[in-house]
C-alpha positions, 0 to 999 in steps of 0.5 A, a space after each residue: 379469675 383467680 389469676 386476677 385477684 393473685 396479681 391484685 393481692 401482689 400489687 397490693 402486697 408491692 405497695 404495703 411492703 415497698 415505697 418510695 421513700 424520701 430522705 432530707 439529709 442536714 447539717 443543722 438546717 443546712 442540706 449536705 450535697 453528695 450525701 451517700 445512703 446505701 443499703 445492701 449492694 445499692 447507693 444512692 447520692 442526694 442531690 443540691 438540696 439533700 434529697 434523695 428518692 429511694 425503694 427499700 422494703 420495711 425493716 431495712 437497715 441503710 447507712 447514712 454518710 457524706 464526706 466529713 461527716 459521722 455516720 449513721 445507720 436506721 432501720 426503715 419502719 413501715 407505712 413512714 415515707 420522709 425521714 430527715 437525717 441530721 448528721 454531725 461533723 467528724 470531730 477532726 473538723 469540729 473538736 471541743 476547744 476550751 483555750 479561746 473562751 475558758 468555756 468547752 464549746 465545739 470549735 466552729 461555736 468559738 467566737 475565738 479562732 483556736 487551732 487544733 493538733 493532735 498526738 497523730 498530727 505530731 506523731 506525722 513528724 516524732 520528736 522527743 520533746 514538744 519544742 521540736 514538735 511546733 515546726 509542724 504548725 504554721 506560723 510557730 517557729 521554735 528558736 534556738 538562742 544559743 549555739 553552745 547550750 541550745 536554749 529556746 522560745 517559741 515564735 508566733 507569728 514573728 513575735 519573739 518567744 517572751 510574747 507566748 504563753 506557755 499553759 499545761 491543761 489551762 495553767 501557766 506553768 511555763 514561767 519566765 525562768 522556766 521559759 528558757 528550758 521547761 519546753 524541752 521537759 514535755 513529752 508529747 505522750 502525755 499530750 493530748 491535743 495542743 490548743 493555739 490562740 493567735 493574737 492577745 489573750 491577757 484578758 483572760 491568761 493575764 500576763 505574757 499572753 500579749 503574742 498568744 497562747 499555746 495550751 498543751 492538755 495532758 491525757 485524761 485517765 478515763 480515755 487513755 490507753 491501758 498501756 503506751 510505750 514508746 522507743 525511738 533511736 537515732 543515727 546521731 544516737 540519741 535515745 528516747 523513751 517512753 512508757 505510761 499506765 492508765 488505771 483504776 483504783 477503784 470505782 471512783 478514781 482513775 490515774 494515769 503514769 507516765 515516765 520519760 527519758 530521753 538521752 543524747 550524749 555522743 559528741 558531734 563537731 561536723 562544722 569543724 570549729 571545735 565545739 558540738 554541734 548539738 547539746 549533750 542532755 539527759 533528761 527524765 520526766 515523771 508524770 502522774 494525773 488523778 480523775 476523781 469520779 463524782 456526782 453530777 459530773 462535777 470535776 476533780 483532777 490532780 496532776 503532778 509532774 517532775 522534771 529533771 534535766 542535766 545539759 551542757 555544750 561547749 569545745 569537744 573536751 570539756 568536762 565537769 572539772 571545767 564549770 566555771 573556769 576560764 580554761 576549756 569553754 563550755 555551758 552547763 545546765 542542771 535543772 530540777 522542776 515539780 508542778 501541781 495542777 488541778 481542777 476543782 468544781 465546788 459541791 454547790 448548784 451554781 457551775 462553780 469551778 476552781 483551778 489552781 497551779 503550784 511550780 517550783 523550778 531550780 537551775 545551776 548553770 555555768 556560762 563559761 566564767 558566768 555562774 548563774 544559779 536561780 530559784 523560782 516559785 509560783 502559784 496560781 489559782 483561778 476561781 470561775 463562775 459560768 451561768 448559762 441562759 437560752 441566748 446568754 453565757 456568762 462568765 466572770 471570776 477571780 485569780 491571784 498569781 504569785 511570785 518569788 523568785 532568787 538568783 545570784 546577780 544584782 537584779 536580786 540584791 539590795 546595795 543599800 543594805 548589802 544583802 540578798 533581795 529576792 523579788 516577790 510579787 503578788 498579782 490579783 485579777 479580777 475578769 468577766 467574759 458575755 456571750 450572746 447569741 443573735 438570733 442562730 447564726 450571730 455571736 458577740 463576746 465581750 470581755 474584761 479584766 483587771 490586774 493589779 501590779 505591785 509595780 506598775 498599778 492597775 492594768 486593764 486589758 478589754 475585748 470583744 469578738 464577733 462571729 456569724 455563721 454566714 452558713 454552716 459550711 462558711 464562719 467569719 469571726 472578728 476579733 478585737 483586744 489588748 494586751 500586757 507584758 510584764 518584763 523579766 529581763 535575765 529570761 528575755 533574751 539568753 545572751 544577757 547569761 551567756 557572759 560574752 556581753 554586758 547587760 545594761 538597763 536604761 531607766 524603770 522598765 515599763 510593762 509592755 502594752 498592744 491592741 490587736 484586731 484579727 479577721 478570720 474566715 473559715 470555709 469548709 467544703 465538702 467533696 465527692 470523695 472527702 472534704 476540704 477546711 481553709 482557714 484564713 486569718 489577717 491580724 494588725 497589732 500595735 505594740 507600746 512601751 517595747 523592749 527592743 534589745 541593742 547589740 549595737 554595742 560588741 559586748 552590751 545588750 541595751 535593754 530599754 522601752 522603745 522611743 516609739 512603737 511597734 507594729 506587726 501585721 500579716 496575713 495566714 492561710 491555712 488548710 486541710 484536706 482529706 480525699 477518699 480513704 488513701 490521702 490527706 494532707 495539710 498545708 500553711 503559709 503566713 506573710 508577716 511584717 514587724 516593724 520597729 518605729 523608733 525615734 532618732 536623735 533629732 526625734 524622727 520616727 525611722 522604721 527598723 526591721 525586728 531582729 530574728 523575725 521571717 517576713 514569710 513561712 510555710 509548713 506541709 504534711 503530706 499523708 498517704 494510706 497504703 491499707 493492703 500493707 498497713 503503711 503510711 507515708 509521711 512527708 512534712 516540711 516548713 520553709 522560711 524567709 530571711 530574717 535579720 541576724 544579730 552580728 558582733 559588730 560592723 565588720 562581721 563577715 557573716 551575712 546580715 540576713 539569714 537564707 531561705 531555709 527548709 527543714 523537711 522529713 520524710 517517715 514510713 510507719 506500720 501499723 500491726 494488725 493489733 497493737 503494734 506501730 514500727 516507724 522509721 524514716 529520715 529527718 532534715 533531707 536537705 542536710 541543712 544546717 546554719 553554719 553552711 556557705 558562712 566563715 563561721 557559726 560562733 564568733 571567735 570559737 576559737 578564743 572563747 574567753 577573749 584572752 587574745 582580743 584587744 579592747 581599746 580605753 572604751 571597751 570595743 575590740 580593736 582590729 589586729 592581725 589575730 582579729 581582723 574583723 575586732 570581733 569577740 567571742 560570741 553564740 548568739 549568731 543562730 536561727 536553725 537547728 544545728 544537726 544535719 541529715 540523720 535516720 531514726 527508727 522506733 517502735 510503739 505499743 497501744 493497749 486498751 481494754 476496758 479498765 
């Protein structure tokens, strides 16, 4: 009997103390397949509708977890026998964007497709300014304009580089004189994530964004290392450093320093046409942000930031003592650049907020014979108002964008009065964005805006965007807008200041217009052992009123707006992918195609391909974790189609086309048990370089004055025996970074503490 009743006291014992229990695990109101919960040495995986079945005993602890998701822990409570367990996406699928919208909203609540990099995918690839550091990204390609000084813009989708904003923690610092050099002055240690828009944003950034946006947001005090520094050396023997401090002065200000340098000047000429390779620079950038801790969460954040940069390229002997002759060619750069940002949110109930930005920008600059010194100044403020209901976000401001800007040719002088005219322009703006909410899964947005241009009057730039939620693992968005482009024609293209052409302009240029409409699908897939993120897009814009530069002519650029239209269209994919704790990688590729519809003389529309611009490209990261050593390995790459090439004239030798060409990497980084990171690795494993399988890279390096050639009574040059192909001097023929295969090597150091 009493066998008995100690059998019964230990089945009831069983029942009280160990029970089934039943866990659903979600994503919102979506089940996650293959979610784990394991509780000392047992796992269990859920099945299709996220239910798991399992014995533990009261006042175990288990985890929670699933590929791409966070994870978490729960202690198991007694006599409770279902728990739903909510688990949120890991933030390298779901980070907060604010570039789509000017709102901070989780990346899949954007109705704006907006993509994501970070300092780790850059650091994949390491270079010493944020211009190189964009091969990485599908569909933006940096190029380089100029084969002697190495100037640049940034390419989206085929666009050239004067379609592309530029913007520091929200603000368009990178204007059109800037444009030209302010994108070699960034530092990638300052970044903290680069937001990307495809497609038109004027009706939110006003001006210049009619290609995209690229929206660099600089590190916050608050979340910062105590200490970063950074050197790396090359076999080229370029040098870079970096070093920054986070800290607090006292309980309510937080401040962050940085200081950049970077210098390059050993000579390289291994095409053998008597000019360096590669411009000679030296370079240092001072960065300074203040976070200032106040009530209620309200922001106030100041940024300052200087820049100075000294470069030049040209034939191996060049020197100062050349600038400006006509002796020993050469191309010399000296900029000096100061930036103010910040961030105000005003002491008031209503989410008020204020942004503002303050650059001054100086360049001297000798292009051969061709002096060219200029001055800019801008300022720029934004006032927003946001009001959120239960379905409804609404959004509507002010801004006020000024201009001035000086240099020393004509387009800054008054004939009529002999004197100089510096050029200012004021443009206010007025802009009001809604958001609803359908239901859960449904969301439109529509938004206007107003400029006001002195020159050109009112422009009005509407759009509307559409995103549902098909489920939470599928997002489509459409999106629909327009967009404007006010033209300085001395920063459109660098051959109108290299000297080797005349620059001509035919009648009152006007602004530049487009409508766009962009599909975007985005699938997230959820794998036994990591996760999978595909991300497609296809896009149709028409462009009006465009600039189409002519180098029909040897020694003019014909600038005038187009006697038809343009038209670029294409389709991208990308994706990104993570599998169990050893591999991830990344890869994209855009089909695009950009048109010129112009008219003849007899009035016909013929189709003209855009100069430098891919019909095709292709970028890859490759990641591979050994964690017994504490290494990775890194393989990136890009890979791009032909594009038409701007030749001297009609007996260039030199091919029309580019080739298919790939720049691709391989690093090996070790990463310390501490705070310590070594790397090292090879860049441009191809070797490739523009100037191989062609005569010659720069027409005439030679007789870079043109003293030998003869022109005939209309100006062309004339075939002799010293020019058989009547051609002039001219660097404008490049498409690729001109260095070749070179091995690097650098050393990073992380600290942080507690402040």
């Amino acid at each position: 009997m009493k066998a008995v009743l100690l059998l019964l006291f230990t089945l009831c014992s069983f029942n009280i103390y160990a029970q089934q229990i039943k866990f659903l695990v979600l994503n919102g109101n979506e089940p996650i397949e293959f979610a784990t919960i394991q509780a000392g040495d047992y796992s269990l995986i859920a099945d299709s509708s996220g239910v798991i079945f399992l014995d533990f005993s009261s006042g175990m602890q288990i985890k929670v977890s699933a590929a791409g998701f966070e994870e978490r822990f729960i202690r198991l409570k007694e006599y409770i026998a279902e728990y739903t367990i909510q688990l949120k996406r890991k933030e390298e699928l779901d980070e907060v964007v604010i570039s789509g919208t000017l709102r901070a909203v989780r990346k899949s609540e954007s109705p704006v497709p907006v993509e994501i990099y970070t300092p780790t995918f850059i650091r994949k690839n390491p270079s010493p300014d944020l211009f190189s550091s964009l091969q990485m990204i599908n569909g933006i390609r940096p190029q380089l304009n100029c084969s002697v000084c190495n100037t640049g813009d940034i390419h989206i989708n085929g666009l050239e580089g004067a379609y592309t904003t530029i913007l520091i923690d929200g603000m368009p610092l990178m204007s059109s004189l800037a444009s030209v050099y302010g994108l070699f002055a960034i530092p990638p240690s300052i970044v903290d994530k680069i937001e990307v828009v495809k497609g038109p944003a004027s009706s939110l950034y006003g001006s210049e964004a009619i290609g995209g946006l690229i929206n660099v947001i600089t590190k916050s005090p608050e979340h910062a290392p105590d200490v970063f520094a950074e050197f790396s050396l090359s076999s080229w023997k370029e040098f870079n450093s970096d070093l920054a401090f986070s800290y607090r002065i006292n309980k309510n200000l937080t401040a962050i320093s940085s200081v950049n340098f970077f210098n390059y000047t050993s000579p390289v000429d291994r095409n053998d046409d008597f000019f360096i390779d590669v411009t000679l620079q030296k370079r240092v950038s001072v960065f300074n942000k203040l976070d200032f801790k106040r009530n209620k969460n309200k922001r106030n954040s100041i940024a300052l930031r200087y820049i100075y940069e000294d470069r030049w390229g040209g034939e191996l002997n060049w020197n100062k003592s050349f600038r400006g002759g006509d002796d020993v060619y050469g191309e010399h750069i000296e900029t000096s650049r100061m930036e103010i940002t910040g961030q105000y949110d005003l002491p008031v109930k209503e989410d008020i907020s204020l942004a503002y930005s303050m650059v001054h920008h100086r360049q001297n600059s000798a292009y051969g014979t061709t002096i060219f010194n200029a001055k800019q100044s801008n300022a720029f403020a934004r006032l927003t108002w946001t009001k959120s209901f239960s379905d409804f976000d609404f959004l509507s401001g002010i801004s006020s964008n000024y201009q001035w800007y000086d240099d020393n040719t004509p387009v800054t002088f008054n004939s009529i009065t002999n004197s100089n005219k510096p050029d200012n322009v004021w443009i206010p703006g007025i802009f009001t964005q809604a958001e609803y909410k359908l239901q859960t899964d449904h969301l439109i947005l529509g938004g206007l805006r107003l400029d006001y241009d002195q020159r050109h009057g009112s422009i009005f730039t509407p759009r509307l965007a559409y995103k549902y939620n098909l489920t939470s693992n599928d997002i489509l968005r459409i999106n629909m807008g327009t967009g404007f482009r006010v033209v300085n024609i001395f920063t459109e293209d660098h051959a109108a200041l290299t000297g080797s052409r005349d620059v001509v302009i035919l009648g009152n240029i006007k602004p530049e217009k487009s409508i766009n409409l962009n599909l975007n699908y985005v699938k997230n897939i959820i794998l036994n052992t990591g996760w999978l993120n595909l991300d497609a897009s296809a896009w149709f814009t028409r462009f009006s009123n465009k600039i189409a530069p002519d180098y029909s002519q040897a020694d003019k650029i014909i600038y005038s707006n187009l006697k038809g239209y343009a038209i670029s269209k294409g389709v991208s994919l990308n994706s990104n992918m993570s599998i169990g704790r050893n591999f991830k990688a990344t890869a994209g590729f855009t089909i695009m195609d950009l048109l010129l519809h112009k008219e003849d003389e007899r009035g016909v529309l013929k189709k003209e391909r855009e100069m430098l611009s891919e019909n095709w490209t292709g970028t890859w990261t490759l990641t591979y974790i050994l964690h017994d050593l504490n290494l990775t390995v890194d393989y990136t790459g890009n890979i791009y189609g032909p594009m038409l090439l701007p030749l001297v004239g009609e007996t260039d030798p030199r091919p029309e086309e580019s080739p298919v060409w790939s720049i691709q990497n391989i690093q090996f980084t070790w990463k310390s048990v501490k705070n310590w990171e070594i790397y090292g690795g090879i860049k441009n494993l191809l070797d490739f370089t523009p100037a191989k399988n062609i005569p010659f890279l720069i027409s005439r390096a030679h007789d870079p004055f043109d003293k030998k050639v003869i022109f005939d009574n209309a100006g062309n040059p004339v075939a002799t025996p010293e020019n058989p192909y009547a051609l002039t001097f001219d660097p404008a023929y490049i498409y690729a970074p001109n260095q070749g295969i070179r091995g690097y090597i650098g050393v990073r150091y992380t600290l942080r503490t507690n402040h």
